[in-house]
N, CA, C and O atoms as a GROMACS GRO file, in nm:
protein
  576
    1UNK      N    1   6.304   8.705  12.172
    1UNK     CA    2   6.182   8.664  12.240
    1UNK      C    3   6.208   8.532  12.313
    1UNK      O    4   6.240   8.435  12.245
    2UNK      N    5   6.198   8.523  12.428
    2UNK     CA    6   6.216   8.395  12.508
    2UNK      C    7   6.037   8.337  12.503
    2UNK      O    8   5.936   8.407  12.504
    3UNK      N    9   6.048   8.194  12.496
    3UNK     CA   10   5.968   8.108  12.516
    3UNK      C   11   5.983   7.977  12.618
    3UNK      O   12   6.071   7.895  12.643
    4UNK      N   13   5.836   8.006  12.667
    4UNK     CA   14   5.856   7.877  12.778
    4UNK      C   15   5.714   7.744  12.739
    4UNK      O   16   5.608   7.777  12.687
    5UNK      N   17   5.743   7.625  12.771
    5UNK     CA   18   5.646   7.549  12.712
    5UNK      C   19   5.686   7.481  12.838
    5UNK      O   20   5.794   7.466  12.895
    6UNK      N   21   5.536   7.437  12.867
    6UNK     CA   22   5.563   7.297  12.976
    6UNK      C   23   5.395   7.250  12.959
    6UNK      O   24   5.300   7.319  12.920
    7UNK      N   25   5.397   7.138  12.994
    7UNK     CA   26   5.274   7.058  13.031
    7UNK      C   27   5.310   6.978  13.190
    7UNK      O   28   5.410   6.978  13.261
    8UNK      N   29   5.172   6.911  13.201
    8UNK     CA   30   5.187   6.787  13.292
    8UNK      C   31   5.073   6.718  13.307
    8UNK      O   32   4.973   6.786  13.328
    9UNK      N   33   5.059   6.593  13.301
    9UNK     CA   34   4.933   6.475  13.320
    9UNK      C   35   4.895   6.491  13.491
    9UNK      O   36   4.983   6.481  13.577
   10UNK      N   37   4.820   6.504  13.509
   10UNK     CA   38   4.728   6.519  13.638
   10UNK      C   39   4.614   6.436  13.657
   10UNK      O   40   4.534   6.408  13.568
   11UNK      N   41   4.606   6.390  13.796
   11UNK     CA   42   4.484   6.287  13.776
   11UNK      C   43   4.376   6.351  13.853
   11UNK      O   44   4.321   6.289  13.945
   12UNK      N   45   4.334   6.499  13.813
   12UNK     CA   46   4.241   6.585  13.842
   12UNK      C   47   4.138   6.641  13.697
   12UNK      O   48   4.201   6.658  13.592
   13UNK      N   49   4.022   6.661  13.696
   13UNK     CA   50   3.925   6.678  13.570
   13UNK      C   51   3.976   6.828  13.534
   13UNK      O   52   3.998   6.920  13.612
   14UNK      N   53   3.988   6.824  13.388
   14UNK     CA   54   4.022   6.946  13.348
   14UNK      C   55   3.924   7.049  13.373
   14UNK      O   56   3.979   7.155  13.345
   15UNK      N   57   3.838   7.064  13.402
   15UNK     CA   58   3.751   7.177  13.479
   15UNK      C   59   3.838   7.193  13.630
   15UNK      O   60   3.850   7.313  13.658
   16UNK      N   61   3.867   7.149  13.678
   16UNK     CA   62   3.917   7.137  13.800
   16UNK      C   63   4.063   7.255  13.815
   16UNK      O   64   4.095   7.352  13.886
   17UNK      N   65   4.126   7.168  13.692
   17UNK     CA   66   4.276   7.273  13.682
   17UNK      C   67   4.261   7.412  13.639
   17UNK      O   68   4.323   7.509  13.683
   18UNK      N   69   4.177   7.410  13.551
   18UNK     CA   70   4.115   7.558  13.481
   18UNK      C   71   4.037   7.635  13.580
   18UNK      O   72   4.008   7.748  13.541
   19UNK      N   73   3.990   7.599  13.715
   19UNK     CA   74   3.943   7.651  13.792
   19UNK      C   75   4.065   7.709  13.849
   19UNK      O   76   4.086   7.831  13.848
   20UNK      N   77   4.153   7.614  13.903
   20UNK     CA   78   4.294   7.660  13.980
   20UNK      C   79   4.363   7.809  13.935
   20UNK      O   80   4.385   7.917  13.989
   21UNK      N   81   4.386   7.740  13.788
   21UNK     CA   82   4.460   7.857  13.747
   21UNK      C   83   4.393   7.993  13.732
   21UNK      O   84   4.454   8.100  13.738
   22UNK      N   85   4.282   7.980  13.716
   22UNK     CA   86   4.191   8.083  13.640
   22UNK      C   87   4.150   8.177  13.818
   22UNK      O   88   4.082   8.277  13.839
   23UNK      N   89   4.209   8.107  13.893
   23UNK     CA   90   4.128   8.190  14.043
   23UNK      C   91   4.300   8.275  14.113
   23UNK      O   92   4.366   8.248  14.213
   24UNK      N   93   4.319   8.391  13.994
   24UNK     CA   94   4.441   8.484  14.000
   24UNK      C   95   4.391   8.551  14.118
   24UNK      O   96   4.482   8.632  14.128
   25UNK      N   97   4.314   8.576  14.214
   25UNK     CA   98   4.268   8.609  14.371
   25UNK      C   99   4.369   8.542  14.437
   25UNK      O  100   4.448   8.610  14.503
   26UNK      N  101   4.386   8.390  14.433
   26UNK     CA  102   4.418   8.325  14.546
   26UNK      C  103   4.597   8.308  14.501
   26UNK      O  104   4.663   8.227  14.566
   27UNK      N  105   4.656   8.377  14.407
   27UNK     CA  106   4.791   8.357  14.367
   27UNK      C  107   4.895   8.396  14.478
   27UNK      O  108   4.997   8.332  14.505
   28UNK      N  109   4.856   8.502  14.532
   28UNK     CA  110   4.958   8.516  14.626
   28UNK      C  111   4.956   8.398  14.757
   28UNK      O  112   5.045   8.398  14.843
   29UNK      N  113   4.866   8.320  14.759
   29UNK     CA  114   4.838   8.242  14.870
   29UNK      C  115   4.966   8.085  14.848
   29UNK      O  116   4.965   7.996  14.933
   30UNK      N  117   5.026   8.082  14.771
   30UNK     CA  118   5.047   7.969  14.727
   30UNK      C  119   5.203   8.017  14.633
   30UNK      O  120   5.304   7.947  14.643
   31UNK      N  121   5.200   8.105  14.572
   31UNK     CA  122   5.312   8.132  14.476
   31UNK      C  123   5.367   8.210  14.526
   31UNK      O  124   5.310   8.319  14.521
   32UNK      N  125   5.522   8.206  14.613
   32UNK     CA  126   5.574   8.272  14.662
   32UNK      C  127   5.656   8.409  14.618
   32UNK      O  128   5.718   8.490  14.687
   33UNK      N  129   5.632   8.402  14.484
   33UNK     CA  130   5.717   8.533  14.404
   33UNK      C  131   5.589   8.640  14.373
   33UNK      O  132   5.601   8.761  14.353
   34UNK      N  133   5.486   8.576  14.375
   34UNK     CA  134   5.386   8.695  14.388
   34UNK      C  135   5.315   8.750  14.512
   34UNK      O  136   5.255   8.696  14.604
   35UNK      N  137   5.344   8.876  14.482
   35UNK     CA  138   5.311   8.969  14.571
   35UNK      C  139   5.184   8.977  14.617
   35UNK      O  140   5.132   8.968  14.729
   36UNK      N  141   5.134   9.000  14.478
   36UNK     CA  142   4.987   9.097  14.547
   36UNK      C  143   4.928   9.049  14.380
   36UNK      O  144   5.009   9.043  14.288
   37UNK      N  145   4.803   9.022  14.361
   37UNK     CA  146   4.704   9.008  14.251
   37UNK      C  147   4.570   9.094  14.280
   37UNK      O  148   4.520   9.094  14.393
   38UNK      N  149   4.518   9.160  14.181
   38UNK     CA  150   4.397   9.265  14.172
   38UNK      C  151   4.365   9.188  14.064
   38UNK      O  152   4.444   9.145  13.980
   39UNK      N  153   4.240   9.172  14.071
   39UNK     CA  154   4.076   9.124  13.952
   39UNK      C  155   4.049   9.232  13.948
   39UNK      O  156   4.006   9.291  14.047
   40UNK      N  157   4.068   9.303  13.811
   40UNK     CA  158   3.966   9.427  13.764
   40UNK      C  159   3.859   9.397  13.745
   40UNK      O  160   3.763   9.427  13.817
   41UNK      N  161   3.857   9.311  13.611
   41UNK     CA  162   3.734   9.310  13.581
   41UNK      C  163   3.721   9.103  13.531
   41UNK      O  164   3.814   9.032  13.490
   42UNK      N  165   3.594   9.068  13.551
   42UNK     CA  166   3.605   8.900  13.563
   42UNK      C  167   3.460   8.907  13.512
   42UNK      O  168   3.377   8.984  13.558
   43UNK      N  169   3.441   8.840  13.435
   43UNK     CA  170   3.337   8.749  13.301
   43UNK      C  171   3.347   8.631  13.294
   43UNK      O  172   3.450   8.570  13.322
   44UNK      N  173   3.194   8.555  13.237
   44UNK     CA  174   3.206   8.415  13.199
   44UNK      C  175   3.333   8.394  13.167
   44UNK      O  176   3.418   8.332  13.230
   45UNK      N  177   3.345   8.474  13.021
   45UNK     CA  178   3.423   8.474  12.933
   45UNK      C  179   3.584   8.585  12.880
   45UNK      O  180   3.657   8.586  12.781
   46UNK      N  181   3.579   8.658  13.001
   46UNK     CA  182   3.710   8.736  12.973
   46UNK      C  183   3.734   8.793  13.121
   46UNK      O  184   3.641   8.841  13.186
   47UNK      N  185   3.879   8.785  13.176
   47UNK     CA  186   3.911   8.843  13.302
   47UNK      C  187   4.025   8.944  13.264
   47UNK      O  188   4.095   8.932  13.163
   48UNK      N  189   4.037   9.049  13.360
   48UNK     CA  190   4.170   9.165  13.355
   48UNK      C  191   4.240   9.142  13.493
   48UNK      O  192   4.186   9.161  13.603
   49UNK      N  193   4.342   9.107  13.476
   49UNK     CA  194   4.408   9.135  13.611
   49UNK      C  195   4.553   9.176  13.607
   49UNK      O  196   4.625   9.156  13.510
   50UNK      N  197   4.597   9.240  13.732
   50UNK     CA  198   4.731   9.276  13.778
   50UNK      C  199   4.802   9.193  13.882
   50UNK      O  200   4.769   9.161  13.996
   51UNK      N  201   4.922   9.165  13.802
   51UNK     CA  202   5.028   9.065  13.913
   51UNK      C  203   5.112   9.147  13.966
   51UNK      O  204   5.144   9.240  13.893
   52UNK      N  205   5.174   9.144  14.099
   52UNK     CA  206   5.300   9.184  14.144
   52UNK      C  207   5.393   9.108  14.131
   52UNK      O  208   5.362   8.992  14.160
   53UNK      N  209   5.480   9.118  14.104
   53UNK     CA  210   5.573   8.971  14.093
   53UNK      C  211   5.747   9.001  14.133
   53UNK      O  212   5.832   9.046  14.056
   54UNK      N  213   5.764   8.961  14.271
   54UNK     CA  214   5.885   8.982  14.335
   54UNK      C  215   6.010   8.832  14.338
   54UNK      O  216   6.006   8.736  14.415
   55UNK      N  217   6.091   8.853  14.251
   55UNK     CA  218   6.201   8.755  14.294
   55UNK      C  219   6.344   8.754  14.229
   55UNK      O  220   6.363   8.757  14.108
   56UNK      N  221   6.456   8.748  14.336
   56UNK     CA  222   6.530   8.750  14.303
   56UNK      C  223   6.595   8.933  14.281
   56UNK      O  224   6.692   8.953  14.209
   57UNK      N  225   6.539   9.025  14.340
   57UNK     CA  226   6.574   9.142  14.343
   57UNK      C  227   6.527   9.208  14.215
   57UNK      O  228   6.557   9.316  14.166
   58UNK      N  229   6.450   9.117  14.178
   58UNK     CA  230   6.350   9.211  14.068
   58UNK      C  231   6.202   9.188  14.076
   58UNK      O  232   6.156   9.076  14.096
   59UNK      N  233   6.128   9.294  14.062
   59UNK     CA  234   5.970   9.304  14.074
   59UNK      C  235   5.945   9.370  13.967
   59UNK      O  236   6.034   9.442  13.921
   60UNK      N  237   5.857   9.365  13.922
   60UNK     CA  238   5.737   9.386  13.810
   60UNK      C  239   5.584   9.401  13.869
   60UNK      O  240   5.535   9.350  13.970
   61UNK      N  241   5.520   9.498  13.758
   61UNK     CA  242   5.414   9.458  13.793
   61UNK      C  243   5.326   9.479  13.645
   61UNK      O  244   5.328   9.590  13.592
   62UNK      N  245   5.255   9.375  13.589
   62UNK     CA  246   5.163   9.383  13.462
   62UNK      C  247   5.037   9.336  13.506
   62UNK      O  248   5.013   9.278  13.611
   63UNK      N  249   4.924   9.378  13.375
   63UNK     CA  250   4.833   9.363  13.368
   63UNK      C  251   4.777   9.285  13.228
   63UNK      O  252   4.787   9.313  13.109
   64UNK      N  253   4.719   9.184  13.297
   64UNK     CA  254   4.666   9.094  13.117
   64UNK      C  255   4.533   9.131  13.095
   64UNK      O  256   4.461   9.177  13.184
   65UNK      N  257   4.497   9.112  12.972
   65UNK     CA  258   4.371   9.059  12.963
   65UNK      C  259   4.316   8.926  12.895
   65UNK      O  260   4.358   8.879  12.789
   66UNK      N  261   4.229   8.880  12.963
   66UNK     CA  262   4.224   8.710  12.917
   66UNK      C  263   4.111   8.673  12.902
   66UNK      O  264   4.016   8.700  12.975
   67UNK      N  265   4.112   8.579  12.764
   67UNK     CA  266   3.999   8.565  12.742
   67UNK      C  267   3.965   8.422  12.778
   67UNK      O  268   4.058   8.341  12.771
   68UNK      N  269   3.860   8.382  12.811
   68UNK     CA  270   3.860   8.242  12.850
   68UNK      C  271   3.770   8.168  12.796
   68UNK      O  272   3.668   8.213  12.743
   69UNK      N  273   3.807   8.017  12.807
   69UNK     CA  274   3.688   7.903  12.733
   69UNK      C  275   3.668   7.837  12.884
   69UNK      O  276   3.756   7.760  12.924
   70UNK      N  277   3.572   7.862  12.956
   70UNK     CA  278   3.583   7.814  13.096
   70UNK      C  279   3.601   7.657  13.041
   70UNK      O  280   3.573   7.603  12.934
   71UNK      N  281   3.679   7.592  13.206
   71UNK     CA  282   3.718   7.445  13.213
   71UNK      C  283   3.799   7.402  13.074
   71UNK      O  284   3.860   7.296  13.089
   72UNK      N  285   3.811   7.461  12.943
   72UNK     CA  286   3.893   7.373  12.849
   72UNK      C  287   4.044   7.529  12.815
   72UNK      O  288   4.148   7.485  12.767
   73UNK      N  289   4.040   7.658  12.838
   73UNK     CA  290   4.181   7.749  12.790
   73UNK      C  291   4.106   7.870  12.844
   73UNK      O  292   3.989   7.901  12.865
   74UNK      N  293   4.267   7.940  12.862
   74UNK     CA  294   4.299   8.068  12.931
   74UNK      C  295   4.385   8.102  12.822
   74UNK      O  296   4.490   8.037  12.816
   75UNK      N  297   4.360   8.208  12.718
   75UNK     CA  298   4.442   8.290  12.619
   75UNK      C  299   4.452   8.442  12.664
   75UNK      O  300   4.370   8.534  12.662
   76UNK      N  301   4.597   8.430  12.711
   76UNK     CA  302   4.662   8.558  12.773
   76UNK      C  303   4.736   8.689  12.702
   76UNK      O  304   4.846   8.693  12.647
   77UNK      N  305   4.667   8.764  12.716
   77UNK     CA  306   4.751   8.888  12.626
   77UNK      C  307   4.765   9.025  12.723
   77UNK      O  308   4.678   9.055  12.805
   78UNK      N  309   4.895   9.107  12.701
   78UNK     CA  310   4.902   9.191  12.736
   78UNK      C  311   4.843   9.313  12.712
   78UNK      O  312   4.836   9.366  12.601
   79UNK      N  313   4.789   9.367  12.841
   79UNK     CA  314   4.734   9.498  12.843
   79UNK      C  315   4.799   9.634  12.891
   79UNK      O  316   4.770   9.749  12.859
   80UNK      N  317   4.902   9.584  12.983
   80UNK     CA  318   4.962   9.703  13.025
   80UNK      C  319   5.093   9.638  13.089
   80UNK      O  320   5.071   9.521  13.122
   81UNK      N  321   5.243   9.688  13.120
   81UNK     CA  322   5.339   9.648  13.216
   81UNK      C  323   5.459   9.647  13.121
   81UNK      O  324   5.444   9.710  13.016
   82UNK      N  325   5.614   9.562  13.148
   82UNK     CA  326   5.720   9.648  13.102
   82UNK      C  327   5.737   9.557  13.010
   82UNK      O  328   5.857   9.539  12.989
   83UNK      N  329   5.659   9.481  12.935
   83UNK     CA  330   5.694   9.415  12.803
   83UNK      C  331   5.639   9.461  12.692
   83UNK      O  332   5.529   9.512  12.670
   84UNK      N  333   5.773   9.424  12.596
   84UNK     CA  334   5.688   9.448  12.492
   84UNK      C  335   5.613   9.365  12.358
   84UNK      O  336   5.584   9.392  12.241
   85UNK      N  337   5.599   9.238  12.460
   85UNK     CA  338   5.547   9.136  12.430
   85UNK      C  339   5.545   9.064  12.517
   85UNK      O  340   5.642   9.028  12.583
   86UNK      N  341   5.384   9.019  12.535
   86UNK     CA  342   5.302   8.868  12.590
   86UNK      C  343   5.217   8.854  12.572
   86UNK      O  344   5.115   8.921  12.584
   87UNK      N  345   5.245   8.727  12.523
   87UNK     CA  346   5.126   8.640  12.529
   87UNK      C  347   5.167   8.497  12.537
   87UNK      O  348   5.277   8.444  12.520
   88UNK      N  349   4.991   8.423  12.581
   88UNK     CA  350   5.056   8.322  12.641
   88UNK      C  351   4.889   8.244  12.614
   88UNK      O  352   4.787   8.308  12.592
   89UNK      N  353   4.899   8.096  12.623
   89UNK     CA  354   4.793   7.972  12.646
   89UNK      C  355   4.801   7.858  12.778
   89UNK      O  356   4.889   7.781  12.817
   90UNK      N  357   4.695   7.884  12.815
   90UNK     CA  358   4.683   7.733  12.869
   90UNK      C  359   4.580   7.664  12.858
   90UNK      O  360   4.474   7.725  12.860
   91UNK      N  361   4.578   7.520  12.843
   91UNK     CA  362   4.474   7.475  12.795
   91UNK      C  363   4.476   7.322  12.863
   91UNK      O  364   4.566   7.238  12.863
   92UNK      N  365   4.359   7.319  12.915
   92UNK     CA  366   4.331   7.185  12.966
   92UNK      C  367   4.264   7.101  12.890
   92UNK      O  368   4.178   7.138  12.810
   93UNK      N  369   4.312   6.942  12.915
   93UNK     CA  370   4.213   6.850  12.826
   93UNK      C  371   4.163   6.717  12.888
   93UNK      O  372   4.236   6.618  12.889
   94UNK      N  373   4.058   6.716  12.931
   94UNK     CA  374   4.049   6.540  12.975
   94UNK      C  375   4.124   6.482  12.923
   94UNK      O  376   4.199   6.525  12.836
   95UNK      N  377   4.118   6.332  12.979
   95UNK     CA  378   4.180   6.246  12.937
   95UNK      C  379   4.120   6.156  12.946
   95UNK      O  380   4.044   6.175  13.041
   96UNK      N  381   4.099   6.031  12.890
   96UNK     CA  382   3.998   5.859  12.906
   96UNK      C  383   3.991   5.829  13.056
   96UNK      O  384   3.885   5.768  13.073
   97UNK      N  385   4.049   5.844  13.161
   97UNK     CA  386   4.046   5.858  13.302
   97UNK      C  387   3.997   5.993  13.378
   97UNK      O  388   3.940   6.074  13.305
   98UNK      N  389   4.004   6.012  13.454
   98UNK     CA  390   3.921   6.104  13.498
   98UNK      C  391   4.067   6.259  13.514
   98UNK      O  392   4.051   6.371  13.562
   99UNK      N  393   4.154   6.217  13.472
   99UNK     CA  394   4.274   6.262  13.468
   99UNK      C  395   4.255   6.424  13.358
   99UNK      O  396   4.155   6.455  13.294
  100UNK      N  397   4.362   6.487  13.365
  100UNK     CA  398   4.385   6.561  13.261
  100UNK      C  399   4.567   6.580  13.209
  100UNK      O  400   4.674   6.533  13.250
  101UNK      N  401   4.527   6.676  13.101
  101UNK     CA  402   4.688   6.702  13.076
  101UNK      C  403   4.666   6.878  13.128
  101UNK      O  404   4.557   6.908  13.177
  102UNK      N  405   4.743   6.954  13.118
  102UNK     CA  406   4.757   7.130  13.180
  102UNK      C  407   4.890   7.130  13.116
  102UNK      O  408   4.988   7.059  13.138
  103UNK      N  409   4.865   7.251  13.009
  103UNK     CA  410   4.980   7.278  12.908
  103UNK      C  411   4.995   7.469  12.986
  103UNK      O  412   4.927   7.499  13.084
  104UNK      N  413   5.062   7.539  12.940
  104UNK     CA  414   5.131   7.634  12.915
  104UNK      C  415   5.209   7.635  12.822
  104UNK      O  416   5.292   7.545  12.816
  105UNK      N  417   5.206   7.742  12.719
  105UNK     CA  418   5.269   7.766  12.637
  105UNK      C  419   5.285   7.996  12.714
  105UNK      O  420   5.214   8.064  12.788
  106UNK      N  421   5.379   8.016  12.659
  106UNK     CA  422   5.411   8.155  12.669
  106UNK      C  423   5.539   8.232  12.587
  106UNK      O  424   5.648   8.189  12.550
  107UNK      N  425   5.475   8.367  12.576
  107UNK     CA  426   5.612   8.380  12.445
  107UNK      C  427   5.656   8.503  12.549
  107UNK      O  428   5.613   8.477  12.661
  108UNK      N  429   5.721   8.613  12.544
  108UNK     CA  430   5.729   8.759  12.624
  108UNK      C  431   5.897   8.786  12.569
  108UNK      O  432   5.985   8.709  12.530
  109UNK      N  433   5.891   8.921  12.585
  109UNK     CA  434   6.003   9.040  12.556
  109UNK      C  435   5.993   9.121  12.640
  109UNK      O  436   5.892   9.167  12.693
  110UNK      N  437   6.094   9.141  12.656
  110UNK     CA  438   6.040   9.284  12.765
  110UNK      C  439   6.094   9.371  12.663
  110UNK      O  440   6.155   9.340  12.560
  111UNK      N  441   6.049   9.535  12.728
  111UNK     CA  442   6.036   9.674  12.620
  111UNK      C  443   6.227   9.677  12.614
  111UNK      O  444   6.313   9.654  12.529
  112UNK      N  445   6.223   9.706  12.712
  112UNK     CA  446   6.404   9.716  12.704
  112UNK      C  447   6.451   9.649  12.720
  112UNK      O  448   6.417   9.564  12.802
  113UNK      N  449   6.591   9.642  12.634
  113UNK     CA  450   6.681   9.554  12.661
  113UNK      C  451   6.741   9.516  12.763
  113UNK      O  452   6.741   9.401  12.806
  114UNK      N  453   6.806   9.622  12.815
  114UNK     CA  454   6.809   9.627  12.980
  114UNK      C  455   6.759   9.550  13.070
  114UNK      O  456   6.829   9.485  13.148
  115UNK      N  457   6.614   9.548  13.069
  115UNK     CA  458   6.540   9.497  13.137
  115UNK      C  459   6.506   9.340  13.107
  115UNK      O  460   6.476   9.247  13.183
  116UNK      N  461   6.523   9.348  12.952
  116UNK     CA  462   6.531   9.165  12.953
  116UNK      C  463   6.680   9.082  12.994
  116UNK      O  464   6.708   8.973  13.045
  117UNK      N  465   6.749   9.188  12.948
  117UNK     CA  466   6.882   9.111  13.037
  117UNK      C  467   6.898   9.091  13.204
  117UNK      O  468   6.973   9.010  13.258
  118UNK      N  469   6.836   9.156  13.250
  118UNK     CA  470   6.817   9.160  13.376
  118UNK      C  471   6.687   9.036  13.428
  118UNK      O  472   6.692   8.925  13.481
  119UNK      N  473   6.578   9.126  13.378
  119UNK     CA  474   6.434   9.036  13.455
  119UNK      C  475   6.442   8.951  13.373
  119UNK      O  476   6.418   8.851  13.441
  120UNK      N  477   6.460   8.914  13.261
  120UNK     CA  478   6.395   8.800  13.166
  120UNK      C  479   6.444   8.697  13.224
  120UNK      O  480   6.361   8.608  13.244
  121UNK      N  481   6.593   8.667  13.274
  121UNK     CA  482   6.585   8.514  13.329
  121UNK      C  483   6.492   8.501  13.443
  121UNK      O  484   6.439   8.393  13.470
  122UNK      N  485   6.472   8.606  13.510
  122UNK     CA  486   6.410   8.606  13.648
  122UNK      C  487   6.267   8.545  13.645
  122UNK      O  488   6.218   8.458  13.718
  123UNK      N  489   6.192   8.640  13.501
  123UNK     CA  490   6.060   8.615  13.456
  123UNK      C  491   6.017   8.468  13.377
  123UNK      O  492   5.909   8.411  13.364
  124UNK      N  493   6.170   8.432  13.327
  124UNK     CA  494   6.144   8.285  13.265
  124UNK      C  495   6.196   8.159  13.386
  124UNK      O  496   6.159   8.042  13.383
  125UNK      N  497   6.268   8.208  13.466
  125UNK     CA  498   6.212   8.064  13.583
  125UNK      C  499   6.046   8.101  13.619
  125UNK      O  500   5.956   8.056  13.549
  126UNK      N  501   6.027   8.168  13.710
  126UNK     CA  502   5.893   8.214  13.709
  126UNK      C  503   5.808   8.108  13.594
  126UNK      O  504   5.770   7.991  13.599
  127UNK      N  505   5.802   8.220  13.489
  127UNK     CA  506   5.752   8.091  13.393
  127UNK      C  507   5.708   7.954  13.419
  127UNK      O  508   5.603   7.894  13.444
  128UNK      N  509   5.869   7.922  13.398
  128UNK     CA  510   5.872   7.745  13.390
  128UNK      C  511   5.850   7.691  13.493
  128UNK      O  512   5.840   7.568  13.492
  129UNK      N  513   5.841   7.738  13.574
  129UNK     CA  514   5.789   7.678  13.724
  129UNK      C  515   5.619   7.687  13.724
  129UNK      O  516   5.563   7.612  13.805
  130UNK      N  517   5.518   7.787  13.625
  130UNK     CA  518   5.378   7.779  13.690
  130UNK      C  519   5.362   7.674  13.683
  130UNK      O  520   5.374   7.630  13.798
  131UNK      N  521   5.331   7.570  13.594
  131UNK     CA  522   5.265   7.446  13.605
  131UNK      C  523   5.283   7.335  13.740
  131UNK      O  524   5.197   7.275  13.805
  132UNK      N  525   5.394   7.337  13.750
  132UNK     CA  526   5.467   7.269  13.897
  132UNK      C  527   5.370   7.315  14.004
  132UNK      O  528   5.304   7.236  14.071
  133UNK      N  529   5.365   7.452  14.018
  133UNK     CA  530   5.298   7.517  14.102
  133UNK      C  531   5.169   7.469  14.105
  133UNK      O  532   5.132   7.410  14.206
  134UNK      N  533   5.080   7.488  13.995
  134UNK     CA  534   4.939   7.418  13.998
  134UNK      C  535   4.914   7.264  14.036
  134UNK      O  536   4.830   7.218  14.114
  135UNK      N  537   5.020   7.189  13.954
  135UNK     CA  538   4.996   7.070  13.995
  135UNK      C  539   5.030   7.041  14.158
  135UNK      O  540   4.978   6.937  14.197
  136UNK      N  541   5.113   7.120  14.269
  136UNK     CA  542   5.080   7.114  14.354
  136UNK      C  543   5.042   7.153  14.398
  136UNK      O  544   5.054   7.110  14.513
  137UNK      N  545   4.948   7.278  14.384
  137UNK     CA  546   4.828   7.350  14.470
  137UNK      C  547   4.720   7.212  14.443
  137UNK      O  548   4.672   7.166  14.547
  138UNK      N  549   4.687   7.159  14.341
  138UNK     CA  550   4.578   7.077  14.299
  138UNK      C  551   4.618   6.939  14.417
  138UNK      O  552   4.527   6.896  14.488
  139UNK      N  553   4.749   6.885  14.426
  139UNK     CA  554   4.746   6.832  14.517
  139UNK      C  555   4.732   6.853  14.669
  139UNK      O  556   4.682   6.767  14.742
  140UNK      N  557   4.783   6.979  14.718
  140UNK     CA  558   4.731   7.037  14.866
  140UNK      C  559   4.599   7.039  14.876
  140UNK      O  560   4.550   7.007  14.984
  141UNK      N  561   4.488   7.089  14.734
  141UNK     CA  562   4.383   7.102  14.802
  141UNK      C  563   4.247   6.983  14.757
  141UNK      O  564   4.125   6.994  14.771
  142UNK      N  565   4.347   6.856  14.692
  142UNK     CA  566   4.256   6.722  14.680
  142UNK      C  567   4.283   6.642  14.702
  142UNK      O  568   4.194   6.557  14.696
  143UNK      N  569   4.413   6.594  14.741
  143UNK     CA  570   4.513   6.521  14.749
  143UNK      C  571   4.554   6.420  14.599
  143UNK      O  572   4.521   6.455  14.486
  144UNK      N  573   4.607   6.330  14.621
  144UNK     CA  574   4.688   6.267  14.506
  144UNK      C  575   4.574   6.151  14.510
  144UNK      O  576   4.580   6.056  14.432
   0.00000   0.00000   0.00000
């Protein structure tokens, strides 16, 4: 089972980042390894969606379902696609400034071996790169 952990301090309100991440519509606009994103189904409190995810001569495509604590976590679990394990957290937290921290945590396997020898490094840069990604979408669209 590969695991990826990252955080980062942001001087944006944790409602703010939890908005970012949580708006899987606008992913292909900004994250260049994804393809294409579908919202099945979207609630206060629980969203379904499908990623395409192209890089490096490998594509995937899964579906989560997630349950959410709007503005404070996004708890990610698999519903459908070629693992046979994910799940994953993110969780935002104010901070005494108007700042926050934006964690990711994520665990995943894929079903075959094959396929984790292959996609899994592919799927764990991916990974370790979302947060990077948010913290600069959050800067393109508020500035620093």
């Amino acid at each position: 089972m590969r695991r990826v952990r990252r955080q980062a301090l942001v001087p944006y309100p944790a409602s703010t980042m939890y908005a970012l991440v949580n708006d899987v519509a606008s992913y292909p606009e900004f994250l260049p390894w994804c393809r294409s994103s579908v919202v099945h189904v979207e609630e206060d409190d629980f969203m379904e969606a499908s990623l395409e995810l192209v890089k490096g001569g490998w594509s995937g495509v899964f579906t989560t379902s997630n349950r959410l604590v709007p503005g404070q976590r996004i708890e990610i679990g698999l519903a459908e696609g070629p693992f046979r394990h994910l799940e994953g957290l993110w969780t935002f937290s104010g901070l005494a400034d108007e700042g926050s921290e934006v964690s990711l945590r994520l665990d995943f396997e894929f079903r075959s071996l094959v396929a984790g020898m292959v996609a899994g490094p592919v799927f764990e840069d991916i990974a370790n790169s979302l947060v990077d990604a948010f913290v600069h979408r959050a800067k393109k669209l508020y500035g620093t």
